[in-house]
PDB file of N, CA, C and O in Angstrom, chain B, residues numbered from 101:
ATOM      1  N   UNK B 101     -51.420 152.806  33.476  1.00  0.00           N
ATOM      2  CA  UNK B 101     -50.182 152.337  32.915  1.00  0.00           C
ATOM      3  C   UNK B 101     -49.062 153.248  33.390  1.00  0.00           C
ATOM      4  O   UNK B 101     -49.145 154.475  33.329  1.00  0.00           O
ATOM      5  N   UNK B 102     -47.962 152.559  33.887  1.00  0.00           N
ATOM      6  CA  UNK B 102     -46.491 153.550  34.340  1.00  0.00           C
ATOM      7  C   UNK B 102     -46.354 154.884  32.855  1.00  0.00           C
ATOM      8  O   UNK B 102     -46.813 154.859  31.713  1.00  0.00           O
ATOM      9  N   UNK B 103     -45.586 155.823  33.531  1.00  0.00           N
ATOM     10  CA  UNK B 103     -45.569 156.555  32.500  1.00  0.00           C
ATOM     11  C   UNK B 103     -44.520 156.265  31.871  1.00  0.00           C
ATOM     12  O   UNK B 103     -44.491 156.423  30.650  1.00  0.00           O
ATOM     13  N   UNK B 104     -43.656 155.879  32.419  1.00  0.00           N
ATOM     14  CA  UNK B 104     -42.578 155.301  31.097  1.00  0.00           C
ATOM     15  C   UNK B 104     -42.681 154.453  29.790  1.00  0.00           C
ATOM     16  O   UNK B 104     -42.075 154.485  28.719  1.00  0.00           O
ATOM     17  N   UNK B 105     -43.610 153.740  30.259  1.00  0.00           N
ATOM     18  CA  UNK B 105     -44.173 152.596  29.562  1.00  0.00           C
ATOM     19  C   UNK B 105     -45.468 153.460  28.214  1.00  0.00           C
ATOM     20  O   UNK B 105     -45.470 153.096  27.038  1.00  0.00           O
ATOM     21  N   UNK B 106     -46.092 154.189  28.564  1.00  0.00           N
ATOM     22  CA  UNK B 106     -46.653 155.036  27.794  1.00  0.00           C
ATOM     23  C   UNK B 106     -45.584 155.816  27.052  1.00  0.00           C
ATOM     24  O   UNK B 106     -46.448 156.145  26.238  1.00  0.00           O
ATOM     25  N   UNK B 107     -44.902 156.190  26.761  1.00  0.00           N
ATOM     26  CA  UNK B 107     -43.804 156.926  26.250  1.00  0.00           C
ATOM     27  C   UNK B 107     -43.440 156.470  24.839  1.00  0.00           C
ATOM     28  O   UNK B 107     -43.165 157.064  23.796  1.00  0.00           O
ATOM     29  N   UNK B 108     -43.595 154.508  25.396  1.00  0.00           N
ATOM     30  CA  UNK B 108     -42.828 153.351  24.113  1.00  0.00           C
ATOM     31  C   UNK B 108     -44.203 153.139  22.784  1.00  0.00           C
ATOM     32  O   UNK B 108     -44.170 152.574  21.691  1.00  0.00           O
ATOM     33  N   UNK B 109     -45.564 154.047  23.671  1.00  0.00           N
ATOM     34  CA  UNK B 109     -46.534 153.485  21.914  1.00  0.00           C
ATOM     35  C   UNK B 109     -46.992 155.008  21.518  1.00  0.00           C
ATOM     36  O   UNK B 109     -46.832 156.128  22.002  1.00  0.00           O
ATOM     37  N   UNK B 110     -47.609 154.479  20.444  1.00  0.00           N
ATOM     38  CA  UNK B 110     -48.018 155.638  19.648  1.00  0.00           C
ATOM     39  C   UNK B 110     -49.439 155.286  19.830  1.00  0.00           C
ATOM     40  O   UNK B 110     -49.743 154.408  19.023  1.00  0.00           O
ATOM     41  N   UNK B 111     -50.595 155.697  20.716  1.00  0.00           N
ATOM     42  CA  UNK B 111     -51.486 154.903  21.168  1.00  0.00           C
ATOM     43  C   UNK B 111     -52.433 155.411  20.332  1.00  0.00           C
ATOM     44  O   UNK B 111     -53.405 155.652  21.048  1.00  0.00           O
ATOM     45  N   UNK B 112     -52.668 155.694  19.250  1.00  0.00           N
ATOM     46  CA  UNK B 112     -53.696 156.073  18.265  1.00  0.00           C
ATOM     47  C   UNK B 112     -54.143 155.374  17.212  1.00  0.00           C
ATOM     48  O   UNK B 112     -53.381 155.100  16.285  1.00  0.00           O
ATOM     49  N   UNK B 113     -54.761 155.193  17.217  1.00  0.00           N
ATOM     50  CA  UNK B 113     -55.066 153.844  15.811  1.00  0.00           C
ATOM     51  C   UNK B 113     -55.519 154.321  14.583  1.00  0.00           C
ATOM     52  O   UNK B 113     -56.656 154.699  14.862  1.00  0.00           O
ATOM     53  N   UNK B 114     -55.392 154.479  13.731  1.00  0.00           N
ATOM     54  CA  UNK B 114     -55.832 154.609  12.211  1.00  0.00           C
ATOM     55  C   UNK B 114     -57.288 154.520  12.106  1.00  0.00           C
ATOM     56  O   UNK B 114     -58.108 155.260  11.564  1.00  0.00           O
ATOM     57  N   UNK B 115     -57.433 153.135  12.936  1.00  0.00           N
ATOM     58  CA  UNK B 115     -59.283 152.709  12.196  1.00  0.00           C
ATOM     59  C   UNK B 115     -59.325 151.538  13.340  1.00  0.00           C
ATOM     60  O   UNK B 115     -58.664 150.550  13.660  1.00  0.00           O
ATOM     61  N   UNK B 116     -60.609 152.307  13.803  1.00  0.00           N
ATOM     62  CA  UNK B 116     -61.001 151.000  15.149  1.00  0.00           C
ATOM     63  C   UNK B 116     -62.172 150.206  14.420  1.00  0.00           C
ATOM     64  O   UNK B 116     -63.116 150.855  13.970  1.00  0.00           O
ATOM     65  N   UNK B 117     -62.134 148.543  14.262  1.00  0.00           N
ATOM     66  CA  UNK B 117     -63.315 147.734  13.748  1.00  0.00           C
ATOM     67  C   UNK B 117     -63.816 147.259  14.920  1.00  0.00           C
ATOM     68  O   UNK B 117     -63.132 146.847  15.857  1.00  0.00           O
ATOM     69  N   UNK B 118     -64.952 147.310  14.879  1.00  0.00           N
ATOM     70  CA  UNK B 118     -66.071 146.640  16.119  1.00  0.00           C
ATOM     71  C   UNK B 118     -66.837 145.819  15.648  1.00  0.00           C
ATOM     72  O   UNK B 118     -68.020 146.159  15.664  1.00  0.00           O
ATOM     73  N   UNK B 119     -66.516 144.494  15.073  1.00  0.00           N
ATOM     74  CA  UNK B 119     -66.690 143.763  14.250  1.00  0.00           C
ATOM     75  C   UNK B 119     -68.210 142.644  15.158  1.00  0.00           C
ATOM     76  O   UNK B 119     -67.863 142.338  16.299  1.00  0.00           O
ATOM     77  N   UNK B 120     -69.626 142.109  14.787  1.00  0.00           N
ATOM     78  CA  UNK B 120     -70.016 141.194  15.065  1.00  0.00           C
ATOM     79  C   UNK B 120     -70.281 140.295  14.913  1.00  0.00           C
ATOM     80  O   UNK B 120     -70.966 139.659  15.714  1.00  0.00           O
ATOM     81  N   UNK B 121     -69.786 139.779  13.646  1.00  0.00           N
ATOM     82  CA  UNK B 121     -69.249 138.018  12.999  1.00  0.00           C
ATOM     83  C   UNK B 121     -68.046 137.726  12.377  1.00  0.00           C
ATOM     84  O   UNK B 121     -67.050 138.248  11.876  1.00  0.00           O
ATOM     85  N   UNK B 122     -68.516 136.772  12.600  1.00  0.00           N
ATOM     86  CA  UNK B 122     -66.475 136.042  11.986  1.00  0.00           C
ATOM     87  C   UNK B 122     -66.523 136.956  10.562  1.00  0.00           C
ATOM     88  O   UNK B 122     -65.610 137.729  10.271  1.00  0.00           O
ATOM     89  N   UNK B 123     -67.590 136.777   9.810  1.00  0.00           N
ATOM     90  CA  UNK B 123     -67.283 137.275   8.667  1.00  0.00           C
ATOM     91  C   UNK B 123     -66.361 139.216   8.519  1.00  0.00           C
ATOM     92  O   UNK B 123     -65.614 139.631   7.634  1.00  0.00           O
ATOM     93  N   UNK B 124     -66.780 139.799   9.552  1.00  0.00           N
ATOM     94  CA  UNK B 124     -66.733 141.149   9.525  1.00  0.00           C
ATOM     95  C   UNK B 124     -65.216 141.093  10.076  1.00  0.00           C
ATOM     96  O   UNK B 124     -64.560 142.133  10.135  1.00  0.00           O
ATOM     97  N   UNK B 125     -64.529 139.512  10.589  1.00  0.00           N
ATOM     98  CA  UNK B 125     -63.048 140.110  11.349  1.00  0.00           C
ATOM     99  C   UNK B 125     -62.406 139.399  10.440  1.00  0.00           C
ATOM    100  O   UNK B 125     -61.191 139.413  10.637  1.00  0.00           O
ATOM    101  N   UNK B 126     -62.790 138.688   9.379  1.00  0.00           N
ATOM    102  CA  UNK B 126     -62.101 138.441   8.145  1.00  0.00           C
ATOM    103  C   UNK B 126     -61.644 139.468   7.410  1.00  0.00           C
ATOM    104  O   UNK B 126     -60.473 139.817   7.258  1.00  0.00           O
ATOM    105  N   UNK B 127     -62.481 139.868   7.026  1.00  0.00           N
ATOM    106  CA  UNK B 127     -63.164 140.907   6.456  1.00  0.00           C
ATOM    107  C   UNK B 127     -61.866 142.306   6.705  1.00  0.00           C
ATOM    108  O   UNK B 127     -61.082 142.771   5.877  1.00  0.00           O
ATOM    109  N   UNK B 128     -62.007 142.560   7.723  1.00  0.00           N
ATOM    110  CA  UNK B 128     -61.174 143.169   8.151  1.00  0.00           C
ATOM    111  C   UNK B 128     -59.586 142.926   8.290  1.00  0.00           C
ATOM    112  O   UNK B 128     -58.717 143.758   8.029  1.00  0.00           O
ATOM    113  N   UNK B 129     -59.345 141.319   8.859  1.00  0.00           N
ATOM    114  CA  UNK B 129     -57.857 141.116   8.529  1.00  0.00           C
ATOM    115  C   UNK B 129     -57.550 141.245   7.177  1.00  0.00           C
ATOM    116  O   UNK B 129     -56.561 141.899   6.846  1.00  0.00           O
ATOM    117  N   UNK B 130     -58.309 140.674   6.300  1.00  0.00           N
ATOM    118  CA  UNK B 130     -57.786 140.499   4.818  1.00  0.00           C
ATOM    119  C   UNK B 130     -57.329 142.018   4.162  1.00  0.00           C
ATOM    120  O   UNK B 130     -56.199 142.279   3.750  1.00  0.00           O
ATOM    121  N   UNK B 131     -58.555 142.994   4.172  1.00  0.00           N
ATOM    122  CA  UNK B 131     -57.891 144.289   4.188  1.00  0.00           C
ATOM    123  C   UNK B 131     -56.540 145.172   4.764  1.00  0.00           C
ATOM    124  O   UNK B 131     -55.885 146.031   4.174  1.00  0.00           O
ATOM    125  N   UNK B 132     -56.386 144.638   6.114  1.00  0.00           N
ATOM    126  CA  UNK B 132     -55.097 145.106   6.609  1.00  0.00           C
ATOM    127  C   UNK B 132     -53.864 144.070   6.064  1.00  0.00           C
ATOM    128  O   UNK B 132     -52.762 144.603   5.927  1.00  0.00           O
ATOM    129  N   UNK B 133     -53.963 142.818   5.786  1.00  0.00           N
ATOM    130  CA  UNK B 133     -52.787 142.560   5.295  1.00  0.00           C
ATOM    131  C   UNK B 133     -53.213 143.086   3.983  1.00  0.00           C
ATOM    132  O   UNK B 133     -52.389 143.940   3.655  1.00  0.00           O
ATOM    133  N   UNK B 134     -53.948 142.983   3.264  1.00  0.00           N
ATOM    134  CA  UNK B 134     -53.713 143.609   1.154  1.00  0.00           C
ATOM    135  C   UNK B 134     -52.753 144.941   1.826  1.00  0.00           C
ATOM    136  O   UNK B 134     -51.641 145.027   1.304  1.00  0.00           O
ATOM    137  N   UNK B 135     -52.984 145.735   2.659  1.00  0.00           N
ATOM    138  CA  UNK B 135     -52.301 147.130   2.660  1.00  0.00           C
ATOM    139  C   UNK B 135     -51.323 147.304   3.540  1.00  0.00           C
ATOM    140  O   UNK B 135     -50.964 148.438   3.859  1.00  0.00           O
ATOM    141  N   UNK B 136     -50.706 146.079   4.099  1.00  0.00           N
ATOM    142  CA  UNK B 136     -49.750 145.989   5.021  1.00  0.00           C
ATOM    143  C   UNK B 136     -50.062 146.600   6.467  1.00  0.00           C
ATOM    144  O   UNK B 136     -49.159 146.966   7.218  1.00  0.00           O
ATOM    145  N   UNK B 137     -51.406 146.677   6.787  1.00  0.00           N
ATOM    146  CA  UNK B 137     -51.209 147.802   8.560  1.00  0.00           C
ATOM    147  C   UNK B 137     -51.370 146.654   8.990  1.00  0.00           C
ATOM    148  O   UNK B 137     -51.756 145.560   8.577  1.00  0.00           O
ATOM    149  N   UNK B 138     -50.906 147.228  10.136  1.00  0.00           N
ATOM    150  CA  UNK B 138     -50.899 146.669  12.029  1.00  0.00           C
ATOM    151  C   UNK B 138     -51.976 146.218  12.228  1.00  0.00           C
ATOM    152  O   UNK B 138     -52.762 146.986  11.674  1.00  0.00           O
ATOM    153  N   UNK B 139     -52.801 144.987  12.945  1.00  0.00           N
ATOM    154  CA  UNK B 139     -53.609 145.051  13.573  1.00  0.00           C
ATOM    155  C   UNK B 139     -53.465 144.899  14.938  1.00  0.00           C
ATOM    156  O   UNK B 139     -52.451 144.213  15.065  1.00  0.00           O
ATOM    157  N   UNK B 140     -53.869 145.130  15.926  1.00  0.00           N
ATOM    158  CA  UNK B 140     -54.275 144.812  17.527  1.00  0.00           C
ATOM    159  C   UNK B 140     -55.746 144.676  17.983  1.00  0.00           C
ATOM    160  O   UNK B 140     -56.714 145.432  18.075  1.00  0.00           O
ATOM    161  N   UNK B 141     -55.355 142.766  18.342  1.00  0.00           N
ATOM    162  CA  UNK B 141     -56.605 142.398  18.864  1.00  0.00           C
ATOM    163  C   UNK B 141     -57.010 143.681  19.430  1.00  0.00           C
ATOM    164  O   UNK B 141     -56.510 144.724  19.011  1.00  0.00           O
ATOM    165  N   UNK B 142     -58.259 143.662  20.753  1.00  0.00           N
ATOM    166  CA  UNK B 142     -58.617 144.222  21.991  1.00  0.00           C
ATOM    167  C   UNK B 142     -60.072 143.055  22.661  1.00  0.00           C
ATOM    168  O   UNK B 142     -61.264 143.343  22.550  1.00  0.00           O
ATOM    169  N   UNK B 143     -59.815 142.447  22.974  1.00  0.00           N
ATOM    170  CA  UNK B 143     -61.082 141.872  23.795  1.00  0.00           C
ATOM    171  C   UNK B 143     -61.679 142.506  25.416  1.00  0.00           C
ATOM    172  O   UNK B 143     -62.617 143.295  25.537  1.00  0.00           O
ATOM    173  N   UNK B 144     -61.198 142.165  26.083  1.00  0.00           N
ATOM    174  CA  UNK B 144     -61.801 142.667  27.209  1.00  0.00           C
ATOM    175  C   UNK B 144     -61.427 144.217  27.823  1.00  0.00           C
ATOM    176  O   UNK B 144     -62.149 145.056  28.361  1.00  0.00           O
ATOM    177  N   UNK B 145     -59.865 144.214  27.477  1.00  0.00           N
ATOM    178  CA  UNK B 145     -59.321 145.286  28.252  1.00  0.00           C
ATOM    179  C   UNK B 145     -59.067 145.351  29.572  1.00  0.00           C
ATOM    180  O   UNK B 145     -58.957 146.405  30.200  1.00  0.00           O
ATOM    181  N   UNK B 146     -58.972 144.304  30.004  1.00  0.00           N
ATOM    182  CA  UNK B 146     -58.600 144.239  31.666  1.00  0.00           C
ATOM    183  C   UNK B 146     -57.121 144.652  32.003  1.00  0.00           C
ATOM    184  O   UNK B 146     -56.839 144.944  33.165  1.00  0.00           O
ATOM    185  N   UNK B 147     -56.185 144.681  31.025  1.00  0.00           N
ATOM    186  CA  UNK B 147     -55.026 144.689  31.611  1.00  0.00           C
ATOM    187  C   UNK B 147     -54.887 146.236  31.800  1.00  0.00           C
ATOM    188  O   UNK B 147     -55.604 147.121  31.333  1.00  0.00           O
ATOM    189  N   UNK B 148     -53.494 146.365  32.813  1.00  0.00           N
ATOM    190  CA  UNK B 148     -53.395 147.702  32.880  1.00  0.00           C
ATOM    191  C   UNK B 148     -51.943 148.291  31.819  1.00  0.00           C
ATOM    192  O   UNK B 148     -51.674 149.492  31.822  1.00  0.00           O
ATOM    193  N   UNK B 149     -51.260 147.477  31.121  1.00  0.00           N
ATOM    194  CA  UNK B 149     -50.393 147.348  31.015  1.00  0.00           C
ATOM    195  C   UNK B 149     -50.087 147.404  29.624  1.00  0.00           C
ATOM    196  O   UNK B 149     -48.965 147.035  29.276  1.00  0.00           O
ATOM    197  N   UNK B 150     -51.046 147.876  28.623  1.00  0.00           N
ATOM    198  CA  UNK B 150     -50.834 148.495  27.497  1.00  0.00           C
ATOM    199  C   UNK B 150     -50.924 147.165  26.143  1.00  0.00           C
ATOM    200  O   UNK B 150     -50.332 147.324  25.076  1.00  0.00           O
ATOM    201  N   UNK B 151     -51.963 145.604  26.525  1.00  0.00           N
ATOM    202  CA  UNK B 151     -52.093 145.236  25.651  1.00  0.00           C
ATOM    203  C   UNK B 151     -52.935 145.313  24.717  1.00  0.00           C
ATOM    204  O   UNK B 151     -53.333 144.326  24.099  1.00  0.00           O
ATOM    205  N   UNK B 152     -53.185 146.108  24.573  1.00  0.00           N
ATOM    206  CA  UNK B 152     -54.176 146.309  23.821  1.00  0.00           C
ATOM    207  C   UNK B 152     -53.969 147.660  22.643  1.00  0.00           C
ATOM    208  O   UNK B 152     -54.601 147.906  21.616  1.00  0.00           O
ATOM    209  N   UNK B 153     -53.001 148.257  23.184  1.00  0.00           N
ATOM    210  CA  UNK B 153     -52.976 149.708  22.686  1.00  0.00           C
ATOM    211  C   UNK B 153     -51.549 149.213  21.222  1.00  0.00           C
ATOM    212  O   UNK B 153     -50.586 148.445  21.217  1.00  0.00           O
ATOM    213  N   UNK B 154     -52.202 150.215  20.133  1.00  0.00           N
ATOM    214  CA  UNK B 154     -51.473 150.096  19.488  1.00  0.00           C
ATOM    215  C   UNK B 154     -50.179 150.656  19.128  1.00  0.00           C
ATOM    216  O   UNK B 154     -49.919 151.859  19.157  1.00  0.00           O
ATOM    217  N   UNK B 155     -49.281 149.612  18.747  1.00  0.00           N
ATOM    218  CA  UNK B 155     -47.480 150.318  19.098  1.00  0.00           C
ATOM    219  C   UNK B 155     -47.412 151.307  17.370  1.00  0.00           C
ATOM    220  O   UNK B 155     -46.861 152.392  17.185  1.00  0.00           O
ATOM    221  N   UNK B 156     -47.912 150.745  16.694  1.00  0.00           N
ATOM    222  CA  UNK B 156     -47.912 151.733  15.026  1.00  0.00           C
ATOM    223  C   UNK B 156     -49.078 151.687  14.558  1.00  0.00           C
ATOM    224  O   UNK B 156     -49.512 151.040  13.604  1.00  0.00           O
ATOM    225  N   UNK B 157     -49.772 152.657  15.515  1.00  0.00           N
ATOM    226  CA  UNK B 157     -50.944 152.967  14.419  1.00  0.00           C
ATOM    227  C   UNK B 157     -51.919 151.986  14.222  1.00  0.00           C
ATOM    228  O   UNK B 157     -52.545 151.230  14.966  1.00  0.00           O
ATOM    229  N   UNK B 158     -51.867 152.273  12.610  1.00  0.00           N
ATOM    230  CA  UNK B 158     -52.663 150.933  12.172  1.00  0.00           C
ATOM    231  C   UNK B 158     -54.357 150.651  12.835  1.00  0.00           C
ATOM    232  O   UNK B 158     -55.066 151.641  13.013  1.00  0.00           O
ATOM    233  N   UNK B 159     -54.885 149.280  13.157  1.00  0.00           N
ATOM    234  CA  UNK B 159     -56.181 148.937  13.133  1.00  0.00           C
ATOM    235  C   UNK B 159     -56.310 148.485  14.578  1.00  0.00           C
ATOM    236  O   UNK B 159     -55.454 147.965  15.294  1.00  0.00           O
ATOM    237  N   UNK B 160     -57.499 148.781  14.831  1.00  0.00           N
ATOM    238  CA  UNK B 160     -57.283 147.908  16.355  1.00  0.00           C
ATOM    239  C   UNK B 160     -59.069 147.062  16.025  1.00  0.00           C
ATOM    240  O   UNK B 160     -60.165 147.474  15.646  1.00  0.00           O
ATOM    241  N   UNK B 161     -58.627 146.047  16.340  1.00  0.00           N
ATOM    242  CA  UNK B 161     -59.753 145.522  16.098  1.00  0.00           C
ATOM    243  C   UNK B 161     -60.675 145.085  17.802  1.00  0.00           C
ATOM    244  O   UNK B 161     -60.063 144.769  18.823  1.00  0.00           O
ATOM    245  N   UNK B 162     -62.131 145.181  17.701  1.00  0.00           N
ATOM    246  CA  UNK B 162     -62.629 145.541  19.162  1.00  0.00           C
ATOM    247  C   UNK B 162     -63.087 144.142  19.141  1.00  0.00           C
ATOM    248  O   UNK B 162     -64.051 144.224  18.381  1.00  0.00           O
ATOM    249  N   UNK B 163     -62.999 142.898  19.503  1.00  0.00           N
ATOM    250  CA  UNK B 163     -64.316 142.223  19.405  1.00  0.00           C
ATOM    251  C   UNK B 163     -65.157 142.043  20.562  1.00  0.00           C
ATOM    252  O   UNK B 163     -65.589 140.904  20.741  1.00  0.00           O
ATOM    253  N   UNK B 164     -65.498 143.025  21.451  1.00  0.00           N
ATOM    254  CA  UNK B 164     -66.342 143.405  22.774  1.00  0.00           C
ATOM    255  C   UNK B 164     -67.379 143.097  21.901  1.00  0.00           C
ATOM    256  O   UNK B 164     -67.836 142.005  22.240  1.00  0.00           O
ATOM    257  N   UNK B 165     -68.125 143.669  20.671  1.00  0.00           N
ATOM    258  CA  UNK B 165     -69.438 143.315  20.232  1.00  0.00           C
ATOM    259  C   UNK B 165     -69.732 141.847  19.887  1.00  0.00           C
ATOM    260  O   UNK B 165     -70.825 141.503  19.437  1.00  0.00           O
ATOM    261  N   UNK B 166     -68.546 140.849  20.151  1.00  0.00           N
ATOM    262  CA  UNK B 166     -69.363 139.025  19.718  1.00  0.00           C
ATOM    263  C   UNK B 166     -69.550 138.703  20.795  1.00  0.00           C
ATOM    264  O   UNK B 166     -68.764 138.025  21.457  1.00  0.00           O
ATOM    265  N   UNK B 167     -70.360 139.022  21.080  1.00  0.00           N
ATOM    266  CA  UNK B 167     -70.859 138.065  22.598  1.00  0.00           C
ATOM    267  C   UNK B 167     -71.386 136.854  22.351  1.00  0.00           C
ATOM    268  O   UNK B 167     -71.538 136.013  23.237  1.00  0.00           O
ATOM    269  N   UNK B 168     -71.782 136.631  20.818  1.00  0.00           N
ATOM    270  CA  UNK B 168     -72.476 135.448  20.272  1.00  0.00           C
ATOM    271  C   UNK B 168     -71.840 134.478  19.763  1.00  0.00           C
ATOM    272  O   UNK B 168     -72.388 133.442  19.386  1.00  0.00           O
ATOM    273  N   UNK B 169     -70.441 134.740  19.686  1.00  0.00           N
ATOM    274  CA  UNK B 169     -69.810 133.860  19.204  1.00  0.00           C
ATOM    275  C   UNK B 169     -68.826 133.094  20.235  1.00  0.00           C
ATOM    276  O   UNK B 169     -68.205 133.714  21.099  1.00  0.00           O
ATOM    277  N   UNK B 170     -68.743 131.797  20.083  1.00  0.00           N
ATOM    278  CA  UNK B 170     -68.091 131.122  21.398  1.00  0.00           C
ATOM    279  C   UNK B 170     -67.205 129.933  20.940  1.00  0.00           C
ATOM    280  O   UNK B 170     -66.599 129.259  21.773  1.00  0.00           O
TER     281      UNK B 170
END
């Protein structure tokens, strides 16, 4: 990622979920809105370009572990 562009997040997340059923990314949204945080998808990670990284903190949710779900 350009370094300027790194500059604009705070790339640390609070709490990473690596969730492997729908139930566990419910589960997880419902908690971050009751307490108001951030979430950020992350699925593959291909980009180079910082979608994935979180701008406040907050949750990043992984779903690399559903391979089973389609």
């Amino acid at each position: 990622m350009p370094t300027i562009l790194l500059s604009l997040f705070k790339r640390t997340p609070k709490a990473i979920v690596l969730p492997k059923t729908v139930d566990d990314v419910k589960n997880a949204l419902a908690i971050a809105y009751a307490n108001e945080i951030a979430v950020t998808p992350r699925a593959q990670a291909s980009s180079g370009y910082g979608g994935t990284m979180p701008t406040k903190g907050g949750l990043v949710i992984d779903m690399s572990r559903m391979r089973q779900i389609i």
